[in-house]
N, C-alpha and C positions, 0 to 999 in steps of 0.2 A: 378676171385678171390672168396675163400668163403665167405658166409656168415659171419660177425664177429659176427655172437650170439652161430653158432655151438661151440662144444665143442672142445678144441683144444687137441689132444694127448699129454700124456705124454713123452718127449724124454727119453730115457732111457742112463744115465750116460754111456761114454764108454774110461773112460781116470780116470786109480787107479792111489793111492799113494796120494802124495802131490801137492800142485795145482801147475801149475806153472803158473806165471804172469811175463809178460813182460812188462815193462816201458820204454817208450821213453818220459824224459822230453826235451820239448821245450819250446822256448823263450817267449811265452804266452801260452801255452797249454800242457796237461796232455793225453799221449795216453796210455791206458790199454788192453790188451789183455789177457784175462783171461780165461783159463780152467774150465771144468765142472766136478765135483769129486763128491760130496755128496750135498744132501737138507738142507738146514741149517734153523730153523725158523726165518721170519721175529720178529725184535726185540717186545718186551712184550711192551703195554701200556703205556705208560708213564703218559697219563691225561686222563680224559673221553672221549669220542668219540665226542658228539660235546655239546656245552649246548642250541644250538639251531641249526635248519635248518630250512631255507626260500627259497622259492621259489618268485624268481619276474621277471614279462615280461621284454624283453629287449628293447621293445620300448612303450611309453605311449600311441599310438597310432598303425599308420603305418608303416611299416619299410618305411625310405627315396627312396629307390629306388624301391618299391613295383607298380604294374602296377597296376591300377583301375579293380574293380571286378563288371560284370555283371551278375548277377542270372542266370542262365541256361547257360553259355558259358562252355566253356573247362577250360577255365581259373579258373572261380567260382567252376566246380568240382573238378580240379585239388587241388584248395583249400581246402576245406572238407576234401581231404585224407592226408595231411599235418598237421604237429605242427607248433603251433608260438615259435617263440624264446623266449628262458629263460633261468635263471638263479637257479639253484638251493645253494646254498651255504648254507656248512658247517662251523658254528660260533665254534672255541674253549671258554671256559671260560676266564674273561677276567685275572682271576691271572696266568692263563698258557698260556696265546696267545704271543706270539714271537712276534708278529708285520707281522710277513712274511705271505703272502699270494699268492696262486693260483689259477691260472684259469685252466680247466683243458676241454681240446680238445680233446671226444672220436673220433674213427676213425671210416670209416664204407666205404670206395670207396665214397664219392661222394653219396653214393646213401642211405645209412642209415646210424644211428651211437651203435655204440656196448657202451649203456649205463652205463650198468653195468660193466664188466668188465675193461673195461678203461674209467668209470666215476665215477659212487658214489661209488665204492669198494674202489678207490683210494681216492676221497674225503674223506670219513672214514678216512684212514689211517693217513691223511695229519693232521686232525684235531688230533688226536689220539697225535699227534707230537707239538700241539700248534699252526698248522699253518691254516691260513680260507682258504678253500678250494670252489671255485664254479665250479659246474660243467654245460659247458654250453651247450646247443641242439641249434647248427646255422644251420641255413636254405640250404636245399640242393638247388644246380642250378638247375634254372627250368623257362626254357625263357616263362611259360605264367604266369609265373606270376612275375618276374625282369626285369627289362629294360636291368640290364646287369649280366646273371646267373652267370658270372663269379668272381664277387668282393662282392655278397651277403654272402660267408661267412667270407670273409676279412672285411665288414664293420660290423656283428654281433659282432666279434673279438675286433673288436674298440670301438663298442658300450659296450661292458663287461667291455674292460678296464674302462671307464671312470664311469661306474657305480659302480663297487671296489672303485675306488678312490672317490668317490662321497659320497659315505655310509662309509667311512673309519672307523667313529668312531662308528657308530652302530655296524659294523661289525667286532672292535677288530685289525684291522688294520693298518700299515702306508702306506699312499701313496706311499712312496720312495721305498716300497718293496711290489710293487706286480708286478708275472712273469707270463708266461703262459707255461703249460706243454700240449704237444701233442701226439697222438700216431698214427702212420698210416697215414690216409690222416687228421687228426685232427693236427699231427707234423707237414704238410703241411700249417696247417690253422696256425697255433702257429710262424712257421718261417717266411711265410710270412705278418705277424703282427706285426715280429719284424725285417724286414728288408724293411716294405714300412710301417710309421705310416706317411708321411707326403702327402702321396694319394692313393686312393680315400677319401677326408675328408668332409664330408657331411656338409653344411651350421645349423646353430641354434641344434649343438646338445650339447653343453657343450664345457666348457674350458678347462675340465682338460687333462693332456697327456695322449693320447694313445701308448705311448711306450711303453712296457714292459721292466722291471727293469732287468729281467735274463730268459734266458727259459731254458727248461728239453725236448729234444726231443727224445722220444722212439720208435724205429722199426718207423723213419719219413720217408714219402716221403718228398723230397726235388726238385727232379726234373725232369720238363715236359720234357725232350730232349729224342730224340727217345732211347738211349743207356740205361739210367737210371730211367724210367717213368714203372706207371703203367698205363698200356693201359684203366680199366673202370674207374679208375680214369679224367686221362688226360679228355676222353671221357665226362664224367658228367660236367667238368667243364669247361672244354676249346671245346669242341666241336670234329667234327670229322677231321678238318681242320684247325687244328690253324695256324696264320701266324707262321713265324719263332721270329717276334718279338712279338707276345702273349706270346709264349714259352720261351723264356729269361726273361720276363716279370712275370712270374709264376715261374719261375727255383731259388732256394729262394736261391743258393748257388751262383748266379751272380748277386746278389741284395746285398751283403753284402757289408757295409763300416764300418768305424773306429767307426763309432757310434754306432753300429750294439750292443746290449745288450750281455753282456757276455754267455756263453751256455754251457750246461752238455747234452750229447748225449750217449744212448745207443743201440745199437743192437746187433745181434747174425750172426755169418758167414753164417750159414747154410738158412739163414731168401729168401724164394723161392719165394715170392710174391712181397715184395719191397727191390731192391738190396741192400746188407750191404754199396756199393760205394755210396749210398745215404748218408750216414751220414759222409762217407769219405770226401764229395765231401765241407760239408757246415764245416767239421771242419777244412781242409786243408782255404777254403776260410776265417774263422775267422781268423785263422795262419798269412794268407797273409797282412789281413787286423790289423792285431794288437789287436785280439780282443778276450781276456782269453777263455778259451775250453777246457773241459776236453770230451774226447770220452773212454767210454767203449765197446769193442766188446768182446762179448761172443762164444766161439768154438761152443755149440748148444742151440737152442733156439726156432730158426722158427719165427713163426710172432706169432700174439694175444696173447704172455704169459703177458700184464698185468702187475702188481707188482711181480711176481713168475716165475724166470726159473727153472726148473725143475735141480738139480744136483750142483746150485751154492752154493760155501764157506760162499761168503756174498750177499744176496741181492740187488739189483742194487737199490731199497728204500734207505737202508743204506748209500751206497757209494753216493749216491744227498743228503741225510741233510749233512751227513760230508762236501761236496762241499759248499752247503750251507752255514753250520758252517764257511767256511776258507773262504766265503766271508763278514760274519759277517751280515747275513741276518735272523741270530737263535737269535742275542745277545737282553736281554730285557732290 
């Protein structure tokens, strides 16, 4: 997979006239399939950008499942070349802040995370809209220094949630409405956060819920199974072997139930790196489950476009606050 910091090409439009969109409503869910015609700008400013940003660690200490560090081991270098987890967040002012907030999941395989582009650009923008944005850096798997590589960034996840809701009023917030948005393998972190809050759940970290209220899953991985997996993904975080029931267990579209928080998903057909059946896979399983969905798929796109595809009528930005709005997560 490349790099998520390279620069992604422009697609070049190849479908004139007028766009055409297809709708299939269903019984809980919204499916969009939308052509690529012309660039349209993302909508103008609405508030400032943010009236503050903070950064704060995501654990006072050690992370819970962090393995002991000895000076000169593997371990201890391994460390040095690593970030600790944090929190960056975007504060809107408080006479413009909606209440609604996000956390926001860059993607990177497993093995880094594409900051900027699917983190503080989108933070930005989110504030820009009223809403507190943090963007978080969870810990890649890395068995010398986790007891178990595989759930250290499902517990950072958790640990954010409760930290939003913890600062709620510092930070211009309601509890009731903070979601998590993901991209790539960061959607992977974001769905599986919101379809396992009640394990792995670490003793003396706080009372508040770790569920997420709604997620926004963009170009997500969703699932370890040989069919629909990205290989350096799977790789980084499940190993080179996973059982079959590690793999169910990671597959975030077989982990849904009725509880499961509502979901806005987008991707693009043409998307070569994590299959567009990934987002198929978890919005059919909300379907099943009874649980609101709206999926946009775009005719081209590719993977890493971010807030921007290249040739769309309306911004996929746009169409999530609207969603947003019609769940009444904008109302102040």
């Amino acid at each position: 997979m490349r790099k998520k910091h390279q620069v992604v090409p422009g697609i070049t439009p190849f479908v004139k006239g007028i766009a055409r969109t297809v709708a299939a409503l269903m019984v809980t869910g919204t499916l969009w399939l939308t052509s690529c015609v012309r660039d349209d700008p993302s909508p103008r400013p609405s508030v400032p950008e943010a009236a503050f940003v903070q950064t704060v660690p995501l654990y006072a200490s050690t992370a819970p499942d962090a393995l002991p560090l000895i000076p000169g081991t593997a371990a201890y270098l391994a460390s040095q070349a690593t970030w600790l987890p944090d929190l960056t967040v975007y504060v809107p002012a408080q006479d413009s802040a909606t209440g609604a907030a996000v956390i926001v999941c860059p993607g990177g395989g497993y093995d880094h995370l594409a900051v900027d582009i699917e983190g503080n650009e989108v933070a930005r923008y989110l504030a820009r809209q009223g809403i507190t944005a943090a963007v978080l850096r969870y810990r890649m798997p890395n068995s010398l220094l986790q007891a178990d590589p595989s759930v250290a960034p499902l517990l950072d996840a958790q640990q954010a949630m409760r930290l939003m809701r913890r600062n709620a009023s510092r930070w211009h917030l309601r509890p009731d409405r903070v979601g998590m948005m993901g991209f790539s393998a960061g959607g992977h972190v974001s769905a599986t956060a919101g379809t396992r809050w009640t394990s792995p759940r670490p003793e003396n970290m706080g009372s508040e819920s770790i569920r997420p209220d709604f997620l926004a899953l963009v170009y997500p991985l969703i699932s370890m199974t040989d069919s629909l997996m990205h290989s350096g993904s799977r790789m980084c975080l499940l190993g080179s072997q996973p059982s079959p029931a590690l793999i169910q267990r990671f597959s975030a579209d077989q982990q849904v139930t009725s509880a499961s928080p509502p979901a806005f998903i987008v991707h693009a057909e043409d998307d070569v790196y994590v299959p567009v059946a990934n987002s198929r896979a978890f919005y059919r399983a909300c379907l099943r489950n009874g649980v609101p969905a709206e999926l946009r798929i775009y005719a081209a796109g590719n993977h890493n476009f971010g807030l921007h595809i290249p040739g769309t009528t309306t911004p996929w930005p746009t169409r999530f606050l609207a969603w947003m709005q019609s769940k009444g997560l904008l109302t102040r």
